[in-house]
C-alpha positions as a Markdown table, in Angstrom:
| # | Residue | x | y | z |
|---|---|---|---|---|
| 1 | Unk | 170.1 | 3.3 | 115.3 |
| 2 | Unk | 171.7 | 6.1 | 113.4 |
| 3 | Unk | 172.6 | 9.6 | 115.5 |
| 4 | Unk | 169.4 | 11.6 | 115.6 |
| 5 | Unk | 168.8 | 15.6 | 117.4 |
| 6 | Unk | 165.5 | 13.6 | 118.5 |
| 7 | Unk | 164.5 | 11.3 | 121.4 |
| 8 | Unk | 164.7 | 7.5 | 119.9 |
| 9 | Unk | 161.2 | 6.0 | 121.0 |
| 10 | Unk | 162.3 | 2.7 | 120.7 |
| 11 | Unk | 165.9 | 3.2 | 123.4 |
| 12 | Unk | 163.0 | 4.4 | 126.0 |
| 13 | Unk | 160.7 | 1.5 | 124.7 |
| 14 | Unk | 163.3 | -0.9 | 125.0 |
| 15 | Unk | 164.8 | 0.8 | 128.3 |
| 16 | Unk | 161.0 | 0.9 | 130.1 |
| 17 | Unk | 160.2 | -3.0 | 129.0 |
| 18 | Unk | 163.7 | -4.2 | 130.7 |
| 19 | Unk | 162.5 | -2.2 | 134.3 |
| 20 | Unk | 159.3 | -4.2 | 133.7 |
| 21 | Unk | 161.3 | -7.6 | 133.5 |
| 22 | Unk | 163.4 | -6.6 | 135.8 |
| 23 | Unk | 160.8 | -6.4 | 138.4 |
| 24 | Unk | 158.9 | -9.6 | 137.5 |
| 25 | Unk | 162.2 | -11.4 | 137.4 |
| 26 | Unk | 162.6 | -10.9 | 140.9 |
| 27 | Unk | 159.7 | -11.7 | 142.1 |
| 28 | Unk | 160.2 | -15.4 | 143.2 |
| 29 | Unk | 156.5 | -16.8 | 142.2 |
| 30 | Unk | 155.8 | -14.7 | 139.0 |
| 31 | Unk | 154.3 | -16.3 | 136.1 |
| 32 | Unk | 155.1 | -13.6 | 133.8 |
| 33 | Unk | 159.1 | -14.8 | 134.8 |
| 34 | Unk | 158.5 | -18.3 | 133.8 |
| 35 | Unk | 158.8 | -16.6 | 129.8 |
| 36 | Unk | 160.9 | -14.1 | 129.9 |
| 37 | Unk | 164.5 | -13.8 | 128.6 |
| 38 | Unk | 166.3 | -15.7 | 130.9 |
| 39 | Unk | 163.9 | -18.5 | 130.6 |
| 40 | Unk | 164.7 | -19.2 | 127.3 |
| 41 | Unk | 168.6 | -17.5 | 127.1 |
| 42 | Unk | 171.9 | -18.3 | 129.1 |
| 43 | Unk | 171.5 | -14.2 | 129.7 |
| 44 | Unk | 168.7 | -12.3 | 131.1 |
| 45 | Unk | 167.5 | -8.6 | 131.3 |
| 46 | Unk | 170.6 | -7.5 | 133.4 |
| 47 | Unk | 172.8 | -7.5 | 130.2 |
| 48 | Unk | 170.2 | -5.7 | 128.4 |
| 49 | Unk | 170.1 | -3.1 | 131.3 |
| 50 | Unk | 173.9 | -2.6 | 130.8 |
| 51 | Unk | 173.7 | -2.5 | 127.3 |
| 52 | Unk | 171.5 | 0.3 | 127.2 |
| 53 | Unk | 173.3 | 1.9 | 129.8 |
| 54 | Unk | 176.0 | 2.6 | 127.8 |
| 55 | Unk | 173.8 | 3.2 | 124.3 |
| 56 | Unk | 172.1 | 6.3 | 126.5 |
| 57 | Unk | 174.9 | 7.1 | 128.2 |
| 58 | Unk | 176.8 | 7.7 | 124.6 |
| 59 | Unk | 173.6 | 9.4 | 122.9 |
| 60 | Unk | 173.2 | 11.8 | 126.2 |
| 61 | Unk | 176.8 | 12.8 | 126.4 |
| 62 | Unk | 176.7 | 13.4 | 122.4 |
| 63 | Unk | 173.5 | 15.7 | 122.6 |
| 64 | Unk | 175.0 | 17.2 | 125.4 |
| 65 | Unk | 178.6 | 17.9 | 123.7 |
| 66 | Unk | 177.0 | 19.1 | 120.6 |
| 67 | Unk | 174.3 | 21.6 | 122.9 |
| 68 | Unk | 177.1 | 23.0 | 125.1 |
| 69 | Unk | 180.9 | 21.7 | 124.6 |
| 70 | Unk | 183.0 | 18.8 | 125.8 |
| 71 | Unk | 184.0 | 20.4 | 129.3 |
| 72 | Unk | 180.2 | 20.9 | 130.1 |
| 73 | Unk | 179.5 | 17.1 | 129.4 |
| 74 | Unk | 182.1 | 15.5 | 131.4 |
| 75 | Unk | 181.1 | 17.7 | 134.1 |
| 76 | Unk | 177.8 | 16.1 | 133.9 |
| 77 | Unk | 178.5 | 12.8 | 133.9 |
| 78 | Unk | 180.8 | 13.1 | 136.8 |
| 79 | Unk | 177.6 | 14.8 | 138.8 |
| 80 | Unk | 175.8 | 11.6 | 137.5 |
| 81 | Unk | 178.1 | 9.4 | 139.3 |
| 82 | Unk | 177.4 | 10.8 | 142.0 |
| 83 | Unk | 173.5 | 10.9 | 141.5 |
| 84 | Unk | 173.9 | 7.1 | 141.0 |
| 85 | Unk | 175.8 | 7.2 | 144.6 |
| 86 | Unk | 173.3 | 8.7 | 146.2 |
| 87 | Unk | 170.5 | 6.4 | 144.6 |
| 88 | Unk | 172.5 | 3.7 | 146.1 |
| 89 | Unk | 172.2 | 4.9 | 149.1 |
| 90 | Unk | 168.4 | 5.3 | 148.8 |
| 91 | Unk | 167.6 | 2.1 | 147.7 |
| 92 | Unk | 170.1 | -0.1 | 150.2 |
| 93 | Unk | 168.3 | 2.3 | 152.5 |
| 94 | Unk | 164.5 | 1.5 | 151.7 |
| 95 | Unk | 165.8 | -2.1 | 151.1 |
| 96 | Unk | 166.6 | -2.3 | 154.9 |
| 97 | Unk | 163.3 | -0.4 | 155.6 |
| 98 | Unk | 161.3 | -2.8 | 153.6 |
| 99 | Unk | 163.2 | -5.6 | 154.8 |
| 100 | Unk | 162.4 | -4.1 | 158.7 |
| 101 | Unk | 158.6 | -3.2 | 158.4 |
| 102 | Unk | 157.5 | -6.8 | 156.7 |
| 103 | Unk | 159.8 | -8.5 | 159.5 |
| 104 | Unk | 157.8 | -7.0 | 161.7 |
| 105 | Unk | 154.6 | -8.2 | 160.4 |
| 106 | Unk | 156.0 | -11.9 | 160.6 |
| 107 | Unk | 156.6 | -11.5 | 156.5 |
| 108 | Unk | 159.6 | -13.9 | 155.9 |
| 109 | Unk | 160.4 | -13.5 | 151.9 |
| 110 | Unk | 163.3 | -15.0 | 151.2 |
| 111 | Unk | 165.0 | -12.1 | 149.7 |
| 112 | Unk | 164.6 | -9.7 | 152.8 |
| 113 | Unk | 167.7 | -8.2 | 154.0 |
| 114 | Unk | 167.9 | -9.5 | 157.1 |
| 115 | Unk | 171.7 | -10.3 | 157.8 |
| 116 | Unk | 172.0 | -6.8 | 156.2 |
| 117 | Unk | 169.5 | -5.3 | 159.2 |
| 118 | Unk | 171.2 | -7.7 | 161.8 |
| 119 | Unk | 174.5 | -6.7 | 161.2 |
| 120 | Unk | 173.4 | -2.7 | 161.1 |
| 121 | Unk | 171.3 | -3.3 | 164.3 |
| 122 | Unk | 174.6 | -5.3 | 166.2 |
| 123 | Unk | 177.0 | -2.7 | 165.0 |
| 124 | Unk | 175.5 | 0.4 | 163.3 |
| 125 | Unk | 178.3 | 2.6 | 162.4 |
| 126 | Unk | 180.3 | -0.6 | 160.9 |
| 127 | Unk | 177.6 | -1.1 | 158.9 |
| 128 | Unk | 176.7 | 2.2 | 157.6 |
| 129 | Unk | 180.3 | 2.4 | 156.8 |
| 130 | Unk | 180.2 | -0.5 | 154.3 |
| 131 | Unk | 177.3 | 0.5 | 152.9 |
| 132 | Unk | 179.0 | 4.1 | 152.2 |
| 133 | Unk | 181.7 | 2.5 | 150.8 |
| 134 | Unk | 180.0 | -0.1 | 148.7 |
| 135 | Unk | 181.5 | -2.9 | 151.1 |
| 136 | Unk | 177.8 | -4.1 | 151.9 |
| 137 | Unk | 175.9 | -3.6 | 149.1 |
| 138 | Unk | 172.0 | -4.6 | 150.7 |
| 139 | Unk | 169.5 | -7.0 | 147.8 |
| 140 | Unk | 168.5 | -5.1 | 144.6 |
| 141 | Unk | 170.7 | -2.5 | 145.3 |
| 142 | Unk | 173.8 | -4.3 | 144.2 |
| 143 | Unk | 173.6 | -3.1 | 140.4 |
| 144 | Unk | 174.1 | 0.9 | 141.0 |
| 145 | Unk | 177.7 | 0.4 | 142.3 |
| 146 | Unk | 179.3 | -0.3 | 139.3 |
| 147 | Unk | 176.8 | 2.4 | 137.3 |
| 148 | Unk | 178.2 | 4.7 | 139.4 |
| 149 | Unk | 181.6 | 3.5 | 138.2 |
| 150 | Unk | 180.6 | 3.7 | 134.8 |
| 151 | Unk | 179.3 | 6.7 | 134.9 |
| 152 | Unk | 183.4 | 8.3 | 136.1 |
| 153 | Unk | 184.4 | 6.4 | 133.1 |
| 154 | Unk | 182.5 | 8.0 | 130.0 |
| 155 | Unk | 184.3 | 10.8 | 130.2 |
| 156 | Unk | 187.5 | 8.7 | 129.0 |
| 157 | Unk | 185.1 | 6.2 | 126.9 |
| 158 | Unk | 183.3 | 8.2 | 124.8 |
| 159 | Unk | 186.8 | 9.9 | 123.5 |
| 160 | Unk | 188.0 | 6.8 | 122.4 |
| 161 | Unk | 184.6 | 5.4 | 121.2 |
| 162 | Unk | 184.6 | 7.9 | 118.6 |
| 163 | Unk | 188.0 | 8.3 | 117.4 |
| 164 | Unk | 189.7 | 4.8 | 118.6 |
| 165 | Unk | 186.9 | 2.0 | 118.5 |
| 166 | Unk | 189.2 | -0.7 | 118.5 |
| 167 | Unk | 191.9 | 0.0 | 121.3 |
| 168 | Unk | 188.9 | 0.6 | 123.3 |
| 169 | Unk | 187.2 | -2.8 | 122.7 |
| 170 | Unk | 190.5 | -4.0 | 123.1 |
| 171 | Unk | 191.4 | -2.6 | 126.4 |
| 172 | Unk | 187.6 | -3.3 | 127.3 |
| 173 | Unk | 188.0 | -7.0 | 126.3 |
| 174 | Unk | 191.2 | -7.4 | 128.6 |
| 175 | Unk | 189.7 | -5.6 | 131.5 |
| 176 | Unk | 186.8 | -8.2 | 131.6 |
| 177 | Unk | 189.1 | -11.5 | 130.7 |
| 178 | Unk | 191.3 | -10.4 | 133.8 |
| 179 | Unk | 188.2 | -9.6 | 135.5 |
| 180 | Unk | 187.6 | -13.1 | 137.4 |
| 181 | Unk | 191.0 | -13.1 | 139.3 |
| 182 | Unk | 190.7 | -9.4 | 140.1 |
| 183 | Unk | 187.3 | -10.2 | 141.7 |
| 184 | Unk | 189.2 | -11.1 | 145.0 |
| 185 | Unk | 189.9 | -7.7 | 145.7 |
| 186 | Unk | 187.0 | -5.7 | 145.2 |
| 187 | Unk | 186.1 | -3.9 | 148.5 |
| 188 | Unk | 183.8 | -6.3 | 150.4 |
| 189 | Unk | 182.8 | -6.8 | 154.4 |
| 190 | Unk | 183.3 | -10.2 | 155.1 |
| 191 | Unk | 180.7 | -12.8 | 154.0 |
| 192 | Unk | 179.8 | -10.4 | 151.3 |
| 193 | Unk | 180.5 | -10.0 | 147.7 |
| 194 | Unk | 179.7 | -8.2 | 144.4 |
| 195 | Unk | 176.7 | -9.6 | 142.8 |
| 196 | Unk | 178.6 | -7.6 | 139.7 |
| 197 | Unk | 182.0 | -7.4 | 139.0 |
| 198 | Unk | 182.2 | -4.0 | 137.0 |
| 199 | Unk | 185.4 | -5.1 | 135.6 |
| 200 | Unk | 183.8 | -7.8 | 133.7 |
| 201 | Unk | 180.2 | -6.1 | 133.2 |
| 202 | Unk | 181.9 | -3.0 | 131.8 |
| 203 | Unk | 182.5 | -4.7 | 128.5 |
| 204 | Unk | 178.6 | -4.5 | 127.8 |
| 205 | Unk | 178.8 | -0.9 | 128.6 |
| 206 | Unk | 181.5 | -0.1 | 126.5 |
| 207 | Unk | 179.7 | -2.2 | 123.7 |
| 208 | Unk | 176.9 | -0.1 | 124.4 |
| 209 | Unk | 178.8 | 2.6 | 123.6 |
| 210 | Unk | 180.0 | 1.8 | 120.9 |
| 211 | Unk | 176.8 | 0.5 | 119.3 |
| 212 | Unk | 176.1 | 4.5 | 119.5 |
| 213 | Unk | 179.1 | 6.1 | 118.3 |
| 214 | Unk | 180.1 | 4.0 | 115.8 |
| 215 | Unk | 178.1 | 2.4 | 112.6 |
| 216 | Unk | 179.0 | -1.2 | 113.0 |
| 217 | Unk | 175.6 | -2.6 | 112.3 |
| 218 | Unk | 174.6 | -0.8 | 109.1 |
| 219 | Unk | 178.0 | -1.5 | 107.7 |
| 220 | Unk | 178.4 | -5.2 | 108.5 |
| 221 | Unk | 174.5 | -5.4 | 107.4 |
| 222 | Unk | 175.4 | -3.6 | 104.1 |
| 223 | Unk | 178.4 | -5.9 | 103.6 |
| 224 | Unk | 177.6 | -8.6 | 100.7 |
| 225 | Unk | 178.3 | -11.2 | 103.4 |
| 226 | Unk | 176.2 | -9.5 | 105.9 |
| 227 | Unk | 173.5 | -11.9 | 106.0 |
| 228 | Unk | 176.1 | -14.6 | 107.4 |
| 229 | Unk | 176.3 | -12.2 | 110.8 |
| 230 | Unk | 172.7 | -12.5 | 111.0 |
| 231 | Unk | 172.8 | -16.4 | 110.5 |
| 232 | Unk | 175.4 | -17.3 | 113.0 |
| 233 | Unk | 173.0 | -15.1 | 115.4 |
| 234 | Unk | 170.1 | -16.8 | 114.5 |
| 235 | Unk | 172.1 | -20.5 | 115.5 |
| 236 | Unk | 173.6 | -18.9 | 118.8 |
| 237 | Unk | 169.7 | -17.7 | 119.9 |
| 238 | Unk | 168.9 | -21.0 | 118.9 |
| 239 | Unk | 171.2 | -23.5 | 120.4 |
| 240 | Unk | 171.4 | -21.7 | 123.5 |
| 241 | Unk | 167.3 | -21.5 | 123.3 |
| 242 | Unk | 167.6 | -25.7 | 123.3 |
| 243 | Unk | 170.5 | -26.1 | 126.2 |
| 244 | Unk | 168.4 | -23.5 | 128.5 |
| 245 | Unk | 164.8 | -25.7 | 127.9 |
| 246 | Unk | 166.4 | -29.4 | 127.3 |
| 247 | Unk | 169.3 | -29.9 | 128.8 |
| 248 | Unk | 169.9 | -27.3 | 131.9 |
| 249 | Unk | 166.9 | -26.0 | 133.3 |
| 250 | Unk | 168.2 | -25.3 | 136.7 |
| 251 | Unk | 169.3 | -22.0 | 137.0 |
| 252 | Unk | 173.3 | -21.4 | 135.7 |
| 253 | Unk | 175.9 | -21.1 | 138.6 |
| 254 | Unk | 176.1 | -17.5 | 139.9 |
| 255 | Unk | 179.8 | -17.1 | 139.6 |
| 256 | Unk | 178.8 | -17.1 | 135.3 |
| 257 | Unk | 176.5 | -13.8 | 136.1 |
| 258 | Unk | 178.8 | -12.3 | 138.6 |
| 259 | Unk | 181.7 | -12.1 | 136.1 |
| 260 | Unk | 179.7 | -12.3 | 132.7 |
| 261 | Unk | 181.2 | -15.4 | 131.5 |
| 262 | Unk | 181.3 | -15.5 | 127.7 |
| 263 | Unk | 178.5 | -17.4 | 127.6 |
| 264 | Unk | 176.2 | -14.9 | 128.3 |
| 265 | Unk | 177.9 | -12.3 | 126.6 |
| 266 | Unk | 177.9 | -14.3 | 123.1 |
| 267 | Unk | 174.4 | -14.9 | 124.0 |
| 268 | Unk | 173.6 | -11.6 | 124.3 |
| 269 | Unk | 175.2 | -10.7 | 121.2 |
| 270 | Unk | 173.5 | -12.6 | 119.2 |
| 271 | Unk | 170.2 | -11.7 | 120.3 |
| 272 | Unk | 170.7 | -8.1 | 120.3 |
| 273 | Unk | 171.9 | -8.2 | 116.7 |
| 274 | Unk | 168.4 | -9.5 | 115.6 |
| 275 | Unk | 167.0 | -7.0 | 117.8 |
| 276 | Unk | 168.7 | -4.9 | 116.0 |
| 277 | Unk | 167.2 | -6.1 | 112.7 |
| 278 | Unk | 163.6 | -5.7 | 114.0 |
| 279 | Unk | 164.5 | -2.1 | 115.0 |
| 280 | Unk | 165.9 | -2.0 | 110.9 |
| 281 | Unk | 162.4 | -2.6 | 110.2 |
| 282 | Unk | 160.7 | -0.4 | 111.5 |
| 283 | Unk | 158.7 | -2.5 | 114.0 |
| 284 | Unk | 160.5 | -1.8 | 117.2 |
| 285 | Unk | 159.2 | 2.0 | 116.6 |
| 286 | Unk | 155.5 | 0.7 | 115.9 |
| 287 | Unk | 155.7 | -1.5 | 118.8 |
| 288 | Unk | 157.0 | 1.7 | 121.0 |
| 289 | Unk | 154.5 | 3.9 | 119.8 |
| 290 | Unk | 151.4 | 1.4 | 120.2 |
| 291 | Unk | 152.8 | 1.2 | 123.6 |
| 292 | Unk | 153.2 | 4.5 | 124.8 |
| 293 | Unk | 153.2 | 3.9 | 128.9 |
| 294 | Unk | 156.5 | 1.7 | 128.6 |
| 295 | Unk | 158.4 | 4.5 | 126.9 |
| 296 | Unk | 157.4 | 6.6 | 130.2 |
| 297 | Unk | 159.0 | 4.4 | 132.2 |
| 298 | Unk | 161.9 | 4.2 | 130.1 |
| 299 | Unk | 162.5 | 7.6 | 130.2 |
| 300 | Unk | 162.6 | 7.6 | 134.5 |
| 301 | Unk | 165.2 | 5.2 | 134.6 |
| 302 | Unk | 166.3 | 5.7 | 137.6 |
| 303 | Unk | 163.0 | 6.2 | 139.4 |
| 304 | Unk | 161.5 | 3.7 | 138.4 |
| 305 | Unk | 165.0 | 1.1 | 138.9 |
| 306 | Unk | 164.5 | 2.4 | 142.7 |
| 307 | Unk | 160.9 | 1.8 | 143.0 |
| 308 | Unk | 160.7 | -1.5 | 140.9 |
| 309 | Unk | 163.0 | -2.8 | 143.7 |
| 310 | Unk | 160.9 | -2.0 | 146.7 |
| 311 | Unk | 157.9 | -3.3 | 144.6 |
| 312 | Unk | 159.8 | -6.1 | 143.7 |
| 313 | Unk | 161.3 | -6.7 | 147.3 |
| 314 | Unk | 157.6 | -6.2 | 148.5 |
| 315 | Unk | 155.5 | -7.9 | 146.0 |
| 316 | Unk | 157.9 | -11.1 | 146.2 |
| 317 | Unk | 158.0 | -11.6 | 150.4 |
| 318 | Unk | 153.8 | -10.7 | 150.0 |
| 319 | Unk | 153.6 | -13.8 | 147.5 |
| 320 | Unk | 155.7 | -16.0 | 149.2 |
| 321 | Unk | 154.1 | -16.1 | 153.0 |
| 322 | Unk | 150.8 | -16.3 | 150.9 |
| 323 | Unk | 151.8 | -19.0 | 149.2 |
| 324 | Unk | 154.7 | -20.8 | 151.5 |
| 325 | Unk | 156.9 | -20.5 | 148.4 |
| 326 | Unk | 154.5 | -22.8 | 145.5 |
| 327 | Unk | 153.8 | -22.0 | 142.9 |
| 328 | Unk | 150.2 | -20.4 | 142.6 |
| 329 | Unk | 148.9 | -19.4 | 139.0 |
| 330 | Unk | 146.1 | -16.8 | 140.2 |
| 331 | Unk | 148.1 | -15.5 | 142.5 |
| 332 | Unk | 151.3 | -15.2 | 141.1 |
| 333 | Unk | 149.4 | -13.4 | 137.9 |
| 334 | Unk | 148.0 | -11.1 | 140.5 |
| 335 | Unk | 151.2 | -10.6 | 141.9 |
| 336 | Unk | 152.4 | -9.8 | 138.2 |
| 337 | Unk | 149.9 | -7.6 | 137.8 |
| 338 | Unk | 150.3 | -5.5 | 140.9 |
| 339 | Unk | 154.2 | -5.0 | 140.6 |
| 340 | Unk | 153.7 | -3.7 | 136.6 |
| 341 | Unk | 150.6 | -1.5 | 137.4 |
| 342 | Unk | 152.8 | -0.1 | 141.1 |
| 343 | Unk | 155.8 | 0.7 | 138.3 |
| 344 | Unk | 153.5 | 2.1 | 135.7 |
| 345 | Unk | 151.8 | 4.4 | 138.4 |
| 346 | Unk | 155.0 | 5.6 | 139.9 |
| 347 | Unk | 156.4 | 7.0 | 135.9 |
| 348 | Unk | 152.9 | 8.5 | 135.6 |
| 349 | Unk | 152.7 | 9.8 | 138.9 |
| 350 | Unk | 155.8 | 11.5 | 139.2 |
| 351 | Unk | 155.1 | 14.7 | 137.2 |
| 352 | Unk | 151.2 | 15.4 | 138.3 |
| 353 | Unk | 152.3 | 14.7 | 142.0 |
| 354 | Unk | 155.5 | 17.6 | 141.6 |
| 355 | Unk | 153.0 | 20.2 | 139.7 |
| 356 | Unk | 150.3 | 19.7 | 142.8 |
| 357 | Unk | 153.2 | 20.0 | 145.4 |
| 358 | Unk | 154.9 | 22.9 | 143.7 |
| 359 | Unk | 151.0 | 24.3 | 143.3 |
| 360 | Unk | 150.3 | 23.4 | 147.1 |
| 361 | Unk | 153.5 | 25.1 | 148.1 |
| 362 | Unk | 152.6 | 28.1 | 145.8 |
| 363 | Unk | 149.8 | 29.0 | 147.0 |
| 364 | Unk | 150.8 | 28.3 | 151.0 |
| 365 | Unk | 153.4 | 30.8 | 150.2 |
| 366 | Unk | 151.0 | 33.6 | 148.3 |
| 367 | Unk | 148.3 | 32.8 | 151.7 |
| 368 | Unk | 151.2 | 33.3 | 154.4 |
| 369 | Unk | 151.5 | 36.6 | 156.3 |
């Protein structure tokens, strides 16, 4: 994408479509799951996520920069971290609350947080003190850590992304190859771990990033031996396409996700590079503008990352005591359906329901003696 003053449709396109994976994914019977990314990919929609991460994250702090001044946006993404912190803390919170309410309803999903709740229930203030600092990090919730990490970082990434691209992929490439053995020492409460090691994941962010700031796919697609990128892309998609339905269909050992082996990362590569050349085309944008709701969900990312995981959380523990865990095709497409029309009400939603409550509060305020 080249820099542009306006909003790229097809980043909030892109952005929305990964919160609707993202959901479905997590939802334990869903048939929509059984073809998406990670069905046919050794990498799934959580690379993607971070990916774009890093592509908005540079466009935002750029627009921001050239609106105000430099000072002004690493202010702001310093307040982000923190926002992210505090979503955290939301949604381990609601995941606990979600967790607690279908419990009582004799609702065992098998994703609930229940050692999470046992633990905060034996010993509360332990508990809420690992939670505070990211030692517990309660199901679904586990991502946001190491955004908010991310997020103190961009003011020292973005710097280098523009005027040293290749110490920082360097220094990125490093970080994440030492990543595995540094693992060990992230803070964790014992019997729990990081679903992400940021030290590894933050090489998709930073890739992100540069993707944005620098123009490494027009001029390695303009190159006379440009079409060999998109070839080798084309074989990578393919032959891990074949290992993922042939020869390993059980899902890959977490430890490869939890540090982003290079198997998922070349993976993801690959097919973001041919992405890319849809986007080239001109059909990403069509595809964006024919469907306009998923944009809107893009453009809450947040929101709707906290609400997809209740619905998620709730939709998958609902599914599974109706099923006892089979898999059941009407009722797992109703389940499908129910978690992407609960997502695509909560990014429609959000704007009517704050001009009726800032109405409702107007007018109790105009009415009061």
């Amino acid at each position: 994408m080249q820099p542009s003053k306006s909003r790229l449709i097809e980043l909030d396109f892109f952005r929305g479509l990964v919160l609707l994976i993202i959901v479905v994914d997590h939802i334990g019977g869903s048939i929509v799951s059984r073809v998406t990314l990670h069905a046919y990919a050794l990498c799934d929609a959580a690379e993607v996520f971070v990916f774009l991460g890093g592509f908005t994250t540079a466009t935002a702090y750029a627009a921001l920069a050239e609106r105000r001044n430099e000072t002004i946006a690493r202010s702001r993404f310093l307040r982000r971290s923190l926002e992210i912190y505090r979503a955290f803390l939301v949604t381990a919170g609601l995941m606990l609350l979600v967790s607690a309410v279908l419990s009582a309803f004799s609702i065992d999903g098998p994703n609930l947080a229940i050692t999470d709740l046992d633990d905060l229930m034996d010993t509360p203030v332990a508990a809420l003190r690992d939670i505070l600092l990211f030692r517990r990090q309660p199901y679904l919730a586990s991502v946001l850590p190491m955004y908010a990490f991310f997020a103190l970082l961009v003011p020292m990434i973005l710097p280098l992304a523009r005027s040293k691209p290749w110490l920082l992929l360097a220094g990125s490439v490093v970080l994440w190859a030492g990543a595995p053995a540094i693992n060990a020492y992230l803070p964790a409460a014992p019997d729990m771990h990081w679903d992400f090691n940021p030290l590894a994941w933050q090489l998709l962010f930073v890739l992100g990033v540069l993707a944005r700031c620098q123009p490494i796919y027009q001029r390695v697609s303009a190159h006379r031996l440009g079409w060999l990128a998109t070839l080798a892309a084309c074989a990578v998609v393919a032959v891990a396409a074949y290992y993922k339905l042939f020869i390993e269909r059980e899902p890959l050992d977490a430890s490869l996700k939890q540090n982003l082996s290079y198997l998922r990362a070349v993976n993801f590569v690959a097919i973001a590079w041919l992405v890319a050349n849809l986007i080239e085309l001109g059909w990403a944008k069509k595809l964006a503008q024919s469907l306009p709701l998923i944009g809107v969900i893009g453009r809450k990312g947040l929101l709707c990352f906290i609400a997809g995981a209740v619905i998620s959380l709730v939709v998958d523990s609902v599914l599974y005591a109706a099923t006892d865990g089979y898999l059941n095709y009407p009722l797992g497409l109703l389940a499908d359906a129910c978690a992407v029309t609960a997502l695509v009400a909560v990014a429609c939603g959000t704007e009517p329901l704050k001009r009726f409550v800032t109405r409702l509060f107007s007018a109790r305020l105009r009415t009061s003696p």
